[in-house]
N, C-alpha and C positions, 0 to 999 in steps of 0.2 A: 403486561409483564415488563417489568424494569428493565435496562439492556444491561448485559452479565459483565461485568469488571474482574479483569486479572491482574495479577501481580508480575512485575517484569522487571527485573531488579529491582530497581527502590521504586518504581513507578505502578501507578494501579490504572488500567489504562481500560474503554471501556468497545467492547465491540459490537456491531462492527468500527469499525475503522473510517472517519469522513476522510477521502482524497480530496485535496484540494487543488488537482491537475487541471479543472476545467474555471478554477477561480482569475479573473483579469483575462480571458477568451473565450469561454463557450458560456461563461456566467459573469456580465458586469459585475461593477462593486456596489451597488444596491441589491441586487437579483441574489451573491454571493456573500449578502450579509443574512438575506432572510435565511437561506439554505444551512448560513452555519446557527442560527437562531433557533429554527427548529430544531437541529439535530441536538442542542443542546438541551433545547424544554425538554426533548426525550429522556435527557440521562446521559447523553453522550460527551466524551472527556477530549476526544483521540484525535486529532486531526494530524494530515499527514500531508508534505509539502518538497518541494525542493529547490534550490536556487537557481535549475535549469528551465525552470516554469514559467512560463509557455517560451519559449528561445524559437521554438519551432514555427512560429506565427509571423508573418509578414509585417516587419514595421515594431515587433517587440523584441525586448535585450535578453529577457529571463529576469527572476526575480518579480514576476506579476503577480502572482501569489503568493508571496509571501508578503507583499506590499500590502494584499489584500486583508490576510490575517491579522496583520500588525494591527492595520486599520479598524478593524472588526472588533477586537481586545482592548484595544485601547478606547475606546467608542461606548465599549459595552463597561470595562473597569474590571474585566473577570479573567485578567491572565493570570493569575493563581490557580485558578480553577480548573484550565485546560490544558493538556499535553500534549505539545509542540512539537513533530518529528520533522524535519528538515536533512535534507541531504547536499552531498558535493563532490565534485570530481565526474561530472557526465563530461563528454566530449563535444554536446551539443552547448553547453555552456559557452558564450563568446568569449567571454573575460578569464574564468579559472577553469582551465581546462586539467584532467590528469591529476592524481594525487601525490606531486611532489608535498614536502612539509610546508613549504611555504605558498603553495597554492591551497595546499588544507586551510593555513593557518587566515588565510587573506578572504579566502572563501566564507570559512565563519561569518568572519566581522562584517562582512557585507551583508551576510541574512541576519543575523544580529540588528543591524540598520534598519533594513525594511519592516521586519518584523516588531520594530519597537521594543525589543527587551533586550534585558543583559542575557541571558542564558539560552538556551534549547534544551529542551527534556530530553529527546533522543537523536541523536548528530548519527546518521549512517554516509556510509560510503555509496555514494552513488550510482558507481560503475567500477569495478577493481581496474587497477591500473601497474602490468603484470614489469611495467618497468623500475618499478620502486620493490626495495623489501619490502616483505611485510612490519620485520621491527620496526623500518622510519615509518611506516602507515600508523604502527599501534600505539607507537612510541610520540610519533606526535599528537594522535587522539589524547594518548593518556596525560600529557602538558595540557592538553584544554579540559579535561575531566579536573586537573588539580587546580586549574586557574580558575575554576567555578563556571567556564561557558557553558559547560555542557554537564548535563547529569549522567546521560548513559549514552555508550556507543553500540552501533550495528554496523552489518554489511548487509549489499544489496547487490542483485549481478554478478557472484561471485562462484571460480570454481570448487567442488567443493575441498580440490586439494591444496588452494588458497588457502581456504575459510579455516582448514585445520590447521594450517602453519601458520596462520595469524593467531589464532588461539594459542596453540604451545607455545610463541612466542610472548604472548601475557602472561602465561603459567610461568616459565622460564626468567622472565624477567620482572615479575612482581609488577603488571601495569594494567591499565584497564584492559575490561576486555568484555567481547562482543555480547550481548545478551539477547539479540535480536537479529532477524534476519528476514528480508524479504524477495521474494520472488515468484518470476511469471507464473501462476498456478490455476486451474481450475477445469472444470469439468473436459474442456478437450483441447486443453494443453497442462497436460502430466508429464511428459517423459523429460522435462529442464528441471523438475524439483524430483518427481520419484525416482526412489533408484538412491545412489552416493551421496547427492547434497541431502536428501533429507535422513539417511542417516549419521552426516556429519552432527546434525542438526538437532536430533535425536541425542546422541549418544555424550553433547555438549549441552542439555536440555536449553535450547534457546528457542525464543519465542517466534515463531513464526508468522508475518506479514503479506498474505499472497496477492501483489496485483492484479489488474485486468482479471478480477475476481467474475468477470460477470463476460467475459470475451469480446470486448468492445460493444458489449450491448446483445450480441446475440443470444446470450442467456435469459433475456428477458424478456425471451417469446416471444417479442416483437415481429421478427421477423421470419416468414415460414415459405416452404418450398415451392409454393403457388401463388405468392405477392411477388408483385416487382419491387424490388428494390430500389432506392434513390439514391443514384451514383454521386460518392461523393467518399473526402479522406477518411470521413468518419466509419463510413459506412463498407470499406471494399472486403476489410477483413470478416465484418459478418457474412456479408454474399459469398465468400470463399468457405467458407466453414461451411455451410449450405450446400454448395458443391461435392461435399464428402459425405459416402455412407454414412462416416462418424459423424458428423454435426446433423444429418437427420434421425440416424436413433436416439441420438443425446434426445432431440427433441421431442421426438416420441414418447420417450420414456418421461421426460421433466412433465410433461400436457397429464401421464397418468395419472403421477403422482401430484402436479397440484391442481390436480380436478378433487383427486380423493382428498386432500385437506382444504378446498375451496383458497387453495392457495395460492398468489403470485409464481409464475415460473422461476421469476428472479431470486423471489424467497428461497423457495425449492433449493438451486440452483448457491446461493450460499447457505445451507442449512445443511449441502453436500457436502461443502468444503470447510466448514467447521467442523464437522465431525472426523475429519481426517488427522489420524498422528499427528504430532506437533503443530497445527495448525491455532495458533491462538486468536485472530481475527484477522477476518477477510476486508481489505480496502475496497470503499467502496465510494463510486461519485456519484455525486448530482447537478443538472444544472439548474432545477429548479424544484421548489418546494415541495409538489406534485408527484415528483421520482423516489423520493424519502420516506413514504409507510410501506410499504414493500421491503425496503431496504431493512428500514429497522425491525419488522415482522420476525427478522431472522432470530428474535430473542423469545417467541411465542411458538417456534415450530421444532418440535422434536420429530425427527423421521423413525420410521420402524427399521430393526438392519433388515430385513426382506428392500425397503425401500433404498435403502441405502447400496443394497446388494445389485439391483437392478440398476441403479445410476451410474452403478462403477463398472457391470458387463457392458450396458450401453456405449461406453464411453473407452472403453477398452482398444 
């Protein structure tokens, strides 16, 4: 089955969602051209990026990926084809920290650069940054939505009684405004999206983007209560999940149900999280080509609600 395409303001975007968090450090730029190759033979449109990418790696600036992308598009001749989400204002950022206007503004232009094109399809805010109004935040998106940089904005990281004062303040002042939003979400971590932000979320019908879709990997059944673990940065947060009742019923529960559709956990595991209210597509990485039919399965498995009912007590 084809992977399902939604509409997000003017953009038709396709899910899941490729993160490009592991592209220029956990994926070279050979390894991170196959991976967006495939995902593309798939059907897939959606890639997702930031300009703090990889900043956290020994010896890199940030902007690895997106260097990467550039590269990929340009290579291939198909940036038409594919939509670009790019972010700014993380803290781990060296160079543009914080969403003053002209750190917005300078931020752009530098992923602009890497990425080899004049525009971005979706420019989100990184991380909110609770020292600036909201108006200069919306108000300088909305200068880059009429300068043509950018086609559509989001937030990311955001409270949800930010998200709503940045919104009335588009309503109120005629400017762009947010159509997208993404955040930490997924089978055992709920309680930063459910609740307020997601019916900010809701009740602004905006598209929802949920990271760490898959919990640093421990949604992928990989890992289980009687293997050892290999200690490492990648790895601590699955071993902690593992340590709680909750990440062993999760696990329980995910092993039933994708035994009964001879399914990947990981499928499972976003096939939970698309069916969730506002949820439009789940991000999702790979660091190599291998890690990609699971991921995209997520377009061939419809859950039963009994199924879906059990995912969400388990994980409760």
């Amino acid at each position: 089955m084809p992977l399902t395409t939604y509409k997000v303001g003017q953009l038709s975007v396709s899910s899941p969602c490729l993160g490009g968090n592991v592209f220029g450090w956990g994926a070279d730029e050979p390894t991170s051209f196959t991976v967006l190759d495939a995902y593309t033979a798939a059907g897939g449109n959606f890639i997702d990026t930031a300009d703090a990418y990889s900043a956290w790696v020994e010896g890199n600036q940030g902007g690895e990926s997106e260097t990467v992308i550039g590269n990929w598009h340009a290579a291939r001749g198909n940036r038409d084809d594919i939509v670009i989400a790019t972010k700014a204002g993380a803290q781990s950022n060296p160079v543009h920290k914080g969403l003053a206007p002209a750190t917005i503004r300078a931020a752009l232009d530098d992923s602009l650069r890497r990425l080899r094109t004049d525009y971005v399809d979706l420019f989100y805010t990184h991380f909110d940054d609770e020292s600036v109004p909201v108006a200069d935040i919306v108000g300088t998106l909305d200068e880059l939505v009429r300068a043509g940089k950018v086609r559509e904005i989001a937030a990311s990281n955001i409270s949800p009684e930010r998200l709503k004062a940045s919104l009335a303040a588009s309503e109120q002042d005629g400017l762009a405004r947010y159509v997208a939003l993404q955040s930490h979400y997924n089978l055992v971590e709920r309680d930063q999206y459910e609740g307020a932000l997601a019916q900010v979320a809701a009740d602004a019908g905006l598209a929802v983007f949920p990271y760490y879709a898959l919990a640093s990997g421990f949604l992928t059944g990989k890992y289980r209560p009687d293997d050892a673990i290999p200690q490492g940065p990648r790895t601590a947060k699955a071993s902690a999940y593992l340590e709680t009742e909750r990440g062993r019923r999760v696990l329980r529960a995910l092993t039933d149900v994708a035994d009964a559709h001879g399914a990947s956990p990981a499928t499972v595991s976003l096939a939970w999280l698309a069916a969730q209210p506002t949820v439009t597509a789940p991000i999702v990485s790979a660091r190599v080509p291998d890690q990609l039919p699971a991921l995209l399965a997520l377009a061939d498995l419809e859950l039963t609600e009994a199924e879906l009912a059990a995912l969400t007590n388990a994980s409760a």
